[in-house]
C-alpha positions as semicolon CSV with decimal commas, in nm:
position;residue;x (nm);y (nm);z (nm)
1;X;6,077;3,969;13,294
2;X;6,203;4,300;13,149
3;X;6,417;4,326;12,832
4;X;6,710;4,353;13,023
5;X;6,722;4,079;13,249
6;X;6,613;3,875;12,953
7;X;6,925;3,963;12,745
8;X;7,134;3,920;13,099
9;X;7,034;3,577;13,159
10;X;7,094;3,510;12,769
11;X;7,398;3,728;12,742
12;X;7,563;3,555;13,079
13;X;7,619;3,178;12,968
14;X;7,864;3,290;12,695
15;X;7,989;3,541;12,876
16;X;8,087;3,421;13,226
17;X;8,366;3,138;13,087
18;X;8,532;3,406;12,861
19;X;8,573;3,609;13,179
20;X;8,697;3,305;13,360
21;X;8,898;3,232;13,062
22;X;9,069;3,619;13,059
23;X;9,112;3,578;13,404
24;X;9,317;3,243;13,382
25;X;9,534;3,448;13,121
26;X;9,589;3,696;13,339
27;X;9,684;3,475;13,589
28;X;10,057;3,395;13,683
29;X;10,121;3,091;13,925
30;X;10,448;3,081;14,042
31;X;10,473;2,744;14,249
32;X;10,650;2,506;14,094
33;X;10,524;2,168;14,084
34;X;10,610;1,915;14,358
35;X;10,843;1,670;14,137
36;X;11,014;1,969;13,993
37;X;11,093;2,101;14,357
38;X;11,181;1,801;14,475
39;X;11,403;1,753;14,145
40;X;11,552;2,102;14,290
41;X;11,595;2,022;14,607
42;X;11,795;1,652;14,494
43;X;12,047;1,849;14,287
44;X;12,131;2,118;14,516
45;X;12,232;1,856;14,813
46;X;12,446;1,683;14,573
47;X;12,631;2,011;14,475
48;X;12,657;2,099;14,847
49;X;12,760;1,720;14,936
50;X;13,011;1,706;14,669
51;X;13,201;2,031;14,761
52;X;13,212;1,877;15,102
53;X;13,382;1,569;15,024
54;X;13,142;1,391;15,235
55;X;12,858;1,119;15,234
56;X;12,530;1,286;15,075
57;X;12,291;1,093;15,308
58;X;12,491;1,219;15,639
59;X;12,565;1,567;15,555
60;X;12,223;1,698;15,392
61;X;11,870;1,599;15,453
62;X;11,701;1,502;15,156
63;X;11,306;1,575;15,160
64;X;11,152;1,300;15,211
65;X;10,812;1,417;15,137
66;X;10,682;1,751;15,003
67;X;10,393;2,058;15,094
68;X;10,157;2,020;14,868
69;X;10,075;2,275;14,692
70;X;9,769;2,537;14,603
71;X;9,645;2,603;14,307
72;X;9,333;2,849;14,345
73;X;9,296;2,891;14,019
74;X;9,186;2,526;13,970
75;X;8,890;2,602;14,147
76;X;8,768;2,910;13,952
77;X;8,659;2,728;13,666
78;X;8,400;2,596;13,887
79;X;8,244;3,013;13,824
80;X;8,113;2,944;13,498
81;X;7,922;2,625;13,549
82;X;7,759;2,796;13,845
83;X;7,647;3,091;13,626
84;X;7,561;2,853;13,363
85;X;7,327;2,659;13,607
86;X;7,176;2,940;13,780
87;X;7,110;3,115;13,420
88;X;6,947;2,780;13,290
89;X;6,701;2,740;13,597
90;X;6,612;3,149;13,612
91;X;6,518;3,078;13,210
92;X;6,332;2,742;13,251
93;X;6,125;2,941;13,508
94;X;6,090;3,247;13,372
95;X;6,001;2,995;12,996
96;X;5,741;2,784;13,172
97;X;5,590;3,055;13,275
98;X;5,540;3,362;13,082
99;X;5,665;3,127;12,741
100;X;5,965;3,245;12,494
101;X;6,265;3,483;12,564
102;X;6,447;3,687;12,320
103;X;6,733;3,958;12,285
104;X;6,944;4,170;12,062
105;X;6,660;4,169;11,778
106;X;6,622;3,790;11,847
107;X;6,933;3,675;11,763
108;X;6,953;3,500;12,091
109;X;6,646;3,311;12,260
110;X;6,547;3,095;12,490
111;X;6,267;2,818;12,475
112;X;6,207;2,527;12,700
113;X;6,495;2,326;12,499
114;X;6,740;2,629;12,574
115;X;6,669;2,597;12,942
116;X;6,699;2,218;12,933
117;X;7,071;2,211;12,740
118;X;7,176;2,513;12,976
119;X;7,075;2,297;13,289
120;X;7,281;1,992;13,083
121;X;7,595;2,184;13,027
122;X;7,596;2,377;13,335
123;X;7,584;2,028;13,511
124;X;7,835;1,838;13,308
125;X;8,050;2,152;13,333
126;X;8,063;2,110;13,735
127;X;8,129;1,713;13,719
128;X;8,428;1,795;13,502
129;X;8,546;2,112;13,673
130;X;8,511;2,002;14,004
131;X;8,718;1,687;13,945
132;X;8,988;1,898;13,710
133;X;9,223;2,004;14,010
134;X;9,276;1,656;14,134
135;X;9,316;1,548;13,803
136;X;9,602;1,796;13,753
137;X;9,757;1,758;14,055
138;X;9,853;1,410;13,970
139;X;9,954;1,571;13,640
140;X;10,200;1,799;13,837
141;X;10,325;1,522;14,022
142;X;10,443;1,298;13,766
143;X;10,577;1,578;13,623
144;X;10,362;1,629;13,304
145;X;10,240;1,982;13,294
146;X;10,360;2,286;13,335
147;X;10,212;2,617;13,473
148;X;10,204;2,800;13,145
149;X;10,086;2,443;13,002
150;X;9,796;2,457;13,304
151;X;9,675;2,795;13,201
152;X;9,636;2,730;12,833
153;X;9,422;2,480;12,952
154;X;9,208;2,650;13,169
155;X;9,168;2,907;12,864
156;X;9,018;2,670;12,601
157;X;8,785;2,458;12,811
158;X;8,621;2,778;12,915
159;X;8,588;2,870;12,580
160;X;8,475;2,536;12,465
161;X;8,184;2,637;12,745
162;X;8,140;2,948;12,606
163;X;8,107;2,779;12,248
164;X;7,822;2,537;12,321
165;X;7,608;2,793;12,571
166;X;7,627;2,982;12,249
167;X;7,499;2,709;12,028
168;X;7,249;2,642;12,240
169;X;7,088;3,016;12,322
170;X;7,134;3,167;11,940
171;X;6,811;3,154;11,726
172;X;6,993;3,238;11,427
173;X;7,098;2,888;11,194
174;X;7,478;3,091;11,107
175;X;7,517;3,191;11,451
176;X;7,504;2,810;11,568
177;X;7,691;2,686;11,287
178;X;7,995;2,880;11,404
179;X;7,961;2,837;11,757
180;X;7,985;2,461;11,652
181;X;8,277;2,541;11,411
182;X;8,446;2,721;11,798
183;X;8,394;2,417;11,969
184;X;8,627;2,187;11,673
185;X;8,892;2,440;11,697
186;X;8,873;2,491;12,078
187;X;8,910;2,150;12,133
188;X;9,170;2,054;11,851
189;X;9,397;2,212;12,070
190;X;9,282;2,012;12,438
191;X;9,283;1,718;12,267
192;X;9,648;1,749;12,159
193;X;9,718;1,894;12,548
194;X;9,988;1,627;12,621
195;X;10,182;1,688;12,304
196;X;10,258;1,290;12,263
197;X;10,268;1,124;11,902
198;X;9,930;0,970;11,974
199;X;9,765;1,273;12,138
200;X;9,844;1,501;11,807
201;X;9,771;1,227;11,601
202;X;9,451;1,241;11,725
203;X;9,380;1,618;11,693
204;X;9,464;1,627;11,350
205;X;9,251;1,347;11,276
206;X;9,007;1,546;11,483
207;X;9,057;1,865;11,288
208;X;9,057;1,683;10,951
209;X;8,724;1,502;11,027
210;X;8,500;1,737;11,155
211;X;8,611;2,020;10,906
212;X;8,482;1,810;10,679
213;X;8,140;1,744;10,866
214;X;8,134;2,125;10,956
215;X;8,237;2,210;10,617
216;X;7,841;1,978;10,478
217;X;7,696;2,136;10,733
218;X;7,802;2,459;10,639
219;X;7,665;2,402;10,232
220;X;7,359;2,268;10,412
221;X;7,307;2,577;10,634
222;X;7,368;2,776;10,255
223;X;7,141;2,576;10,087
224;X;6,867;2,613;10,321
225;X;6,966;3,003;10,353
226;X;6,915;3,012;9,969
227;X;6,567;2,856;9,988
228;X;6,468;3,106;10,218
229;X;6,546;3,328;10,008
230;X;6,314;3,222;9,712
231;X;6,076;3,169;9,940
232;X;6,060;3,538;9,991
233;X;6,196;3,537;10,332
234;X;6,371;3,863;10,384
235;X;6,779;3,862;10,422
236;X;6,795;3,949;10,770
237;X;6,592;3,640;10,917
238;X;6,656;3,432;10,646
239;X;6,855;3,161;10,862
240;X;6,618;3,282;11,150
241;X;6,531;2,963;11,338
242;X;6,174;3,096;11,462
243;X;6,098;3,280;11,092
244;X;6,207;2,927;10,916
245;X;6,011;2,720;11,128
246;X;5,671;2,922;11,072
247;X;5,708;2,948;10,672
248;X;5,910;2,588;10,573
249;X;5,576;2,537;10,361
250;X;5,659;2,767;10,127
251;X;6,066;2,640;10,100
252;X;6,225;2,470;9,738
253;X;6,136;2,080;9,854
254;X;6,459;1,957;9,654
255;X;6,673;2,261;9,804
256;X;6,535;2,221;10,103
257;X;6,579;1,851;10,067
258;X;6,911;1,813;9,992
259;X;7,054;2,059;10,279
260;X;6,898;1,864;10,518
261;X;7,068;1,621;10,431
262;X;7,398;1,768;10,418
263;X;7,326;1,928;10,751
264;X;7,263;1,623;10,918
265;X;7,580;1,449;10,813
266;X;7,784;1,762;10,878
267;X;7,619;1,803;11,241
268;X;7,644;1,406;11,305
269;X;7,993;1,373;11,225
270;X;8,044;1,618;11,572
271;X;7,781;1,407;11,738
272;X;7,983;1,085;11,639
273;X;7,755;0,921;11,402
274;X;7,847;0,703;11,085
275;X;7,956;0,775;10,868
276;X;8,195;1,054;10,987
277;X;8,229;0,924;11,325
278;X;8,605;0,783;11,321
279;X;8,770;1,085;11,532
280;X;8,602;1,047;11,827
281;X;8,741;0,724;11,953
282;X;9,080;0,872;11,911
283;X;8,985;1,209;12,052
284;X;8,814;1,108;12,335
285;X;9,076;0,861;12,431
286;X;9,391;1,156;12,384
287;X;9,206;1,411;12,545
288;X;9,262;1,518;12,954
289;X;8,958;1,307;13,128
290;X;8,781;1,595;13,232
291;X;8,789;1,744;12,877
292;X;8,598;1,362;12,751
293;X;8,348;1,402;12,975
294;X;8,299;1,740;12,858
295;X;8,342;1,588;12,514
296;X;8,122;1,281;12,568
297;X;7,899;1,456;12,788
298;X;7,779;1,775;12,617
299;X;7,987;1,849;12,297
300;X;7,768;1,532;12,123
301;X;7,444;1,649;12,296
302;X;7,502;1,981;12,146
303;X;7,544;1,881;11,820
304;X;7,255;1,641;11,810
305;X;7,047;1,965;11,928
306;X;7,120;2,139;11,579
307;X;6,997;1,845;11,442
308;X;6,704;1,854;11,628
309;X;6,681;2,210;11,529
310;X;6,680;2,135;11,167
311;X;6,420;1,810;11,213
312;X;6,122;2,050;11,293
313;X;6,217;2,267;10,920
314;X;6,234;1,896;10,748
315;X;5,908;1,812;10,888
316;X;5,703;2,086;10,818
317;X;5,866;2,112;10,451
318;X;5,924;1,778;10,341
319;X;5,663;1,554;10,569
320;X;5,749;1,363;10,845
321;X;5,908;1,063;10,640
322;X;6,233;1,162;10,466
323;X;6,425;1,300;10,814
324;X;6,250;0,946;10,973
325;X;6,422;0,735;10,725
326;X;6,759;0,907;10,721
327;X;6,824;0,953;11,089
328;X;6,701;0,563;11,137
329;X;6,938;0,463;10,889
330;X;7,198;0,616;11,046
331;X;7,091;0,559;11,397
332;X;7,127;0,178;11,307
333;X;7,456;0,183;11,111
334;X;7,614;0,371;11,396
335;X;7,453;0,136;11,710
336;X;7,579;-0,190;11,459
337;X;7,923;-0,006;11,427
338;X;7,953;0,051;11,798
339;X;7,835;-0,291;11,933
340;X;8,089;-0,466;11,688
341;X;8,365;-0,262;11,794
342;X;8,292;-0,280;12,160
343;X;8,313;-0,649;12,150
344;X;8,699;-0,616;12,016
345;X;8,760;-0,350;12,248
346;X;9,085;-0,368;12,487
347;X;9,136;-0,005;12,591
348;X;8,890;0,122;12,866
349;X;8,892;0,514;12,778
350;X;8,831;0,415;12,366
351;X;8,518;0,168;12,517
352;X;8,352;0,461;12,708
353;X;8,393;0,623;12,351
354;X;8,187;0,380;12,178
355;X;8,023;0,395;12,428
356;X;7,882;0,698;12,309
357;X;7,818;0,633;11,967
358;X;7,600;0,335;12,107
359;X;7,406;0,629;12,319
360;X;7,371;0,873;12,072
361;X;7,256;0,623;11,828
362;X;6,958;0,580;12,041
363;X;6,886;0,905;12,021
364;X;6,913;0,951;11,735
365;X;6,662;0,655;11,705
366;X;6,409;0,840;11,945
367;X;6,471;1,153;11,712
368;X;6,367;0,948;11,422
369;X;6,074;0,800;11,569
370;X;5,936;1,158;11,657
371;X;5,643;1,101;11,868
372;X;5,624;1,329;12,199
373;X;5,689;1,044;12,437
374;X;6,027;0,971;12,176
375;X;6,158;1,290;12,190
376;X;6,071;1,346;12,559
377;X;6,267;1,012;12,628
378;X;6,591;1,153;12,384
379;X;6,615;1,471;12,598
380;X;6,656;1,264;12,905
381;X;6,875;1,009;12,771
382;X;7,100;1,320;12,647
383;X;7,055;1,433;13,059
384;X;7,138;1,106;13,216
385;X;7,371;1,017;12,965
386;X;7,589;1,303;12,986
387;X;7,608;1,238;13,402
388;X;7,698;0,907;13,365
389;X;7,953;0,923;13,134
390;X;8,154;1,276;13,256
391;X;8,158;1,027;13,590
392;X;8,314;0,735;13,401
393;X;8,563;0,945;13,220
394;X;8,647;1,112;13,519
395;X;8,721;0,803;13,704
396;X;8,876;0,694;13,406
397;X;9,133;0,924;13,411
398;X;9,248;0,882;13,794
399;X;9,241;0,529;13,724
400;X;9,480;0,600;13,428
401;X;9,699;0,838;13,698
402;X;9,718;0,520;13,919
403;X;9,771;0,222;13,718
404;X;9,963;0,387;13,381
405;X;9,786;0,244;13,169
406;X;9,443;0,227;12,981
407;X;9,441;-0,127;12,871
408;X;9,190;-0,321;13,032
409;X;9,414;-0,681;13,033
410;X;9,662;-0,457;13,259
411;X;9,413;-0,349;13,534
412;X;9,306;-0,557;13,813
413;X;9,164;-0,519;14,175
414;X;9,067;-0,147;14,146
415;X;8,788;-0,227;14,405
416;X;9,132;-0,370;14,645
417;X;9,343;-0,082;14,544
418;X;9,069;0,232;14,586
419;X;8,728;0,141;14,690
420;X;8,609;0,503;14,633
421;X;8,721;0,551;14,279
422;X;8,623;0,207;14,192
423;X;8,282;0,221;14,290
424;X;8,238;0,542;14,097
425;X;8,322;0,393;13,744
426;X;8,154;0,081;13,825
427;X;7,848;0,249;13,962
428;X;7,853;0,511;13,630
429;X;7,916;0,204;13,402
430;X;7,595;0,023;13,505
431;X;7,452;0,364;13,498
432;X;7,537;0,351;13,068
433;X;7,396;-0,047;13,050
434;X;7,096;0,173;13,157
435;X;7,039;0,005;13,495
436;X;6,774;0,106;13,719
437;X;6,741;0,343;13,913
438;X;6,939;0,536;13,667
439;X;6,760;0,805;13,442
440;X;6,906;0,551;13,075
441;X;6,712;0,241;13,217
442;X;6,382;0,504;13,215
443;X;6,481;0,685;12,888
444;X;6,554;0,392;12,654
445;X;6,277;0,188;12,811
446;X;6,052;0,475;12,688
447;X;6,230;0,486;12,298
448;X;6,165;0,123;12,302
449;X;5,786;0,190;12,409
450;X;5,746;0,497;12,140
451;X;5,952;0,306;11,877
452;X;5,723;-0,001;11,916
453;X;5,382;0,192;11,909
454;X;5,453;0,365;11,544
455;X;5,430;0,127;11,315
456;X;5,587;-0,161;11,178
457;X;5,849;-0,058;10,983
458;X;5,985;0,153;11,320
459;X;5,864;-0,184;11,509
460;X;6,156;-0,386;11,369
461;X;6,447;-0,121;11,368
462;X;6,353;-0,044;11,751
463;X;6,401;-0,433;11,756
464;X;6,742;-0,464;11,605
465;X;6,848;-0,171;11,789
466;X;6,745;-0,381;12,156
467;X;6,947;-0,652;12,004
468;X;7,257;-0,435;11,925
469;X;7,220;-0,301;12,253
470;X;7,241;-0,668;12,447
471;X;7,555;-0,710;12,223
472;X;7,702;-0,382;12,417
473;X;7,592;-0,447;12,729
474;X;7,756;-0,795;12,726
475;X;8,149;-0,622;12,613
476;X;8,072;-0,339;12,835
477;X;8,021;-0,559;13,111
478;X;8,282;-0,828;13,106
479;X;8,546;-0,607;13,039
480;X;8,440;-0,380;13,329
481;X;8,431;-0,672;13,593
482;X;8,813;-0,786;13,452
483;X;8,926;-0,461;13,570
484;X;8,738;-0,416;13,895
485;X;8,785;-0,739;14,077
486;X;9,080;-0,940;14,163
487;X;9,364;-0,880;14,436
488;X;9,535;-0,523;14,491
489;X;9,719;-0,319;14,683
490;X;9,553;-0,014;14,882
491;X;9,614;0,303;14,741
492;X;9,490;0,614;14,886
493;X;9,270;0,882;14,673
494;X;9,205;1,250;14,750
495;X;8,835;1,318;14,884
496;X;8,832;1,586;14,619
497;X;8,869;1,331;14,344
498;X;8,487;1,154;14,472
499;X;8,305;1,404;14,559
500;X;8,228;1,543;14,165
501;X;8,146;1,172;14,084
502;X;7,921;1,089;14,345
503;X;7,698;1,421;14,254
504;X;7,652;1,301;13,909
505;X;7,613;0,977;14,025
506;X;7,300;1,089;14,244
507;X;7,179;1,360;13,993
508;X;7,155;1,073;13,746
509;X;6,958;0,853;14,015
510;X;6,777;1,113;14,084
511;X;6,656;1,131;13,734
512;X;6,580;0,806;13,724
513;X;6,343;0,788;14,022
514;X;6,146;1,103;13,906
515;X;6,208;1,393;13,744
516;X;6,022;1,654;13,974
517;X;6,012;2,008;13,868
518;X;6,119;1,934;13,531
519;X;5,867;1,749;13,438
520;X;5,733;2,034;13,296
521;X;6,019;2,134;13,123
522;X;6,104;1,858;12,989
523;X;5,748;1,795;12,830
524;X;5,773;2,152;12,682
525;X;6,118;2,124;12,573
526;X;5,993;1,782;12,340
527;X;5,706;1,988;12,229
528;X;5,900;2,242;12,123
529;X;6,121;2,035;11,864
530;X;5,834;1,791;11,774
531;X;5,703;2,039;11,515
């Protein structure tokens, strides 16, 4: 592949949702929303009746039911995780076979990990785009957005693409630490979208949080810049992932040592692990369903990725221990955390959110554990898991449009009342208790396999992570049944509210039953952060 296309298919990721994005705030849609016409339309009569002197209801026709209307624009966001995807598979072809892409003196680059995130994302990105305009049409209806409102949305969740595609293709250790400092501040803002007490509640908590994670991993990113430097590493590809990677022998071990450290708190507070882990059920829980699952699906994912990133410098430097003992620890504390908290749990959107700690736990667990079949297994649990949940907090949030409320005690018969929707969260659900033939049940049977074959010390915290895991399953499931059986009314949902959930639903089957032609990549993508 020439230069060129090299720094196209590179280049394109970031670039296509910032298009999108300018083109959304260029946009100007002038119909009004159906409750504010209809609003409109109630007032006027009146005036007319009044000046009448006659009976409203005999003199003026009141609309009984409304056009809906078009929103194009909805759809366009749908672009950008088409470029992403069709970028991702061009590299993961173009990496398996002729090995390592580069561009703009190697600040960007692609390896079989790139290619495997991109394909992630871009993925993700069309579960949650696809199922955004039915999730704001019932926005418009009840009256909750507004156009201007609508666009600013648009705007930052392409931009919160653009962010992670750029953490994910950049070689250079400053260039990823800001694109991860984009996504906090992108975000901030969606998660605060509804402008209730709770919502900004929970994006300054947000904010406040993972500034401070951002802000360790920031000193961490210094401190490992600084070693570099005394290790005679020149300035220019001092916090060169590739350059940093090939000489960690000759890094400071305590320097080196101790911004690891900070690195991996800093990074694992944005991929929800203890101990700065507090914001995300709030976040994830305020936040527009399609913006979770983008949340839940990738955002974590992404994070853990820099982590993974900085694992194959603490290896080669320090020896395989010291990053197997701290991401264990923590790996534990945050599965114990989760479990406990699922068990108390009475709001459905906050249990997919510990939900998530419980899954990246695990691998964080398989990231620990480090053997090839580990960190094979942790890239496909970051796959399946981000398909199953953007489908569960997709459904979640028509579910929340139809019932008004997210507390489980107050939903009942959503198999009675929309068979459709119903099935998808219930199908996505058994998806995250890693059922089979979904892709968890074959990822965290293979962490249990890899955790069990290292030794014993690994032996018994693969154990009590099994055990923690029962203790989810069991909340998870009970309190999904409550709300899925019983008596209910019919209710009708849109076709174009399914159709996004039953692709991820089969993708992550799919994944499950065999992996096909990524085998390959996914092998080369483990190899390539196993040191």
């Amino acid at each position: 592949m020439s230069p060129t296309a090299s720094a196209l298919l590179l280049t394109a990721p970031v670039a296509a949702p910032l298009l999108v994005a300018g083109a959304h705030m260029l946009s100007r849609t002038r119909a009004r929303p159906p409750a504010a016409a209809f609003a409109s339309a109630l007032t006027q009569a009146r005036k007319r009746a009044s000046v009448q002197g006659s009976v409203l209801v005999q003199q003026e026709a009141l609309p009984t039911t409304t056009r809906p209307k078009r929103y194009p624009m909805d759809w366009a966001a749908l672009v950008s995780p088409a470029v992403i995807l069709t970028c991702g598979s061009l590299l993961a072809v173009d990496v398996m076979a002729d090995g390592l892409r580069s561009a703009y003196s190697g600040l960007l680059r692609a390896d079989a990990l790139t290619a495997w995130m991109l394909l992630v994302i871009g993925t993700v990105a069309v579960i949650a785009c696809g199922s955004t305009p039915a999730y704001l049409r019932g926005e418009r209806e009840a009256g909750r957005v507004s156009d201007r409102a609508v666009r600013r949305y648009h705007v930052l969740v392409q931009a919160f693409l653009a962010a992670m595609c750029l953490a994910v293709v950049t070689a250079n250790l400053g260039v990823l630490w800001v694109a991860i400092e984009a996504t906090t501040i992108v975000t901030a803002f969606l998660v605060g979208h509804r402008r209730s007490r709770t919502s900004v509640e929970a994006a300054w908590k947000y904010v406040v949080i993972c500034s401070a994670g951002i802000a360790l991993a920031f000193l961490g990113t210094v401190l490992i810049y600084y070693a570099a430097r005394q290790a005679g590493i020149t300035e220019a590809w001092a916090l060169d992932w590739p350059t940093l990677v090939a000489r960690a022998d000759r890094l400071d071990p305590a320097v080196t040592r101790l911004g690891i450290t900070l690195v991996v708190l800093g990074f694992g507070a944005k991929a929800g692990l203890v101990p700065l882990h507090a914001w995300l059920p709030d976040a994830h829980s305020q936040a527009p369903a399609p913006v979770s699952a983008l949340m839940s699906g990738v955002l974590l994912s992404v994070a853990f990725t820099a982590i993974l990133r900085y694992r194959v410098i603490a290896d080669a430097a320090l020896g395989t221990d010291f990053i197997r003992v701290l991401l264990a620890a923590i790996a534990l504390l945050t599965l114990a955390l989760a479990a406990g908290l699922l068990l108390a749990q009475r709001d459905y959107k906050r249990m997919l959110a510990y939900s998530s700690m419980e899954h990246m736990s695990l691998i964080a667990l398989a990231a620990a554990i480090g053997s090839p079949l580990a960190l094979a297994a942790a890239l496909l649990h970051v796959a399946g898991h981000g398909l199953a949940k953007s489908v569960a907090f997709c459904a979640s949030g028509h579910i929340l449009q139809l019932t008004g409320t997210a507390r489980i005690g107050r939903v009942r018969g959503l198999i009675a009342r929309t068979a459709p929707l119903a099935g998808a969260f219930g199908l996505a659900v058994l998806a995250l208790m890693a059922f089979p033939p979904f892709s968890l049940f074959a990822s965290e049977l293979a962490i249990a396999r890899a955790g069990f074959a290292v030794g014993p010390g690994l032996s018994r915290v693969t154990a009590a992570a099994l055990l923690l895991v029962l203790l989810a399953f069991a909340a998870i499931a009970a309190r999904t049944a409550r709300m899925l059986l019983g008596p209910g009314t019919p209710a009708h949902e849109s076709p174009s509210a399914v159709w996004p959930l039953a692709l991820g639903l089969a993708a992550c089957a799919a994944l499950g039953v065999a992996t096909g032609p990524l085998t390959d990549l996914l092998h080369a993508a483990a190899q390539a952060i196993g040191g």
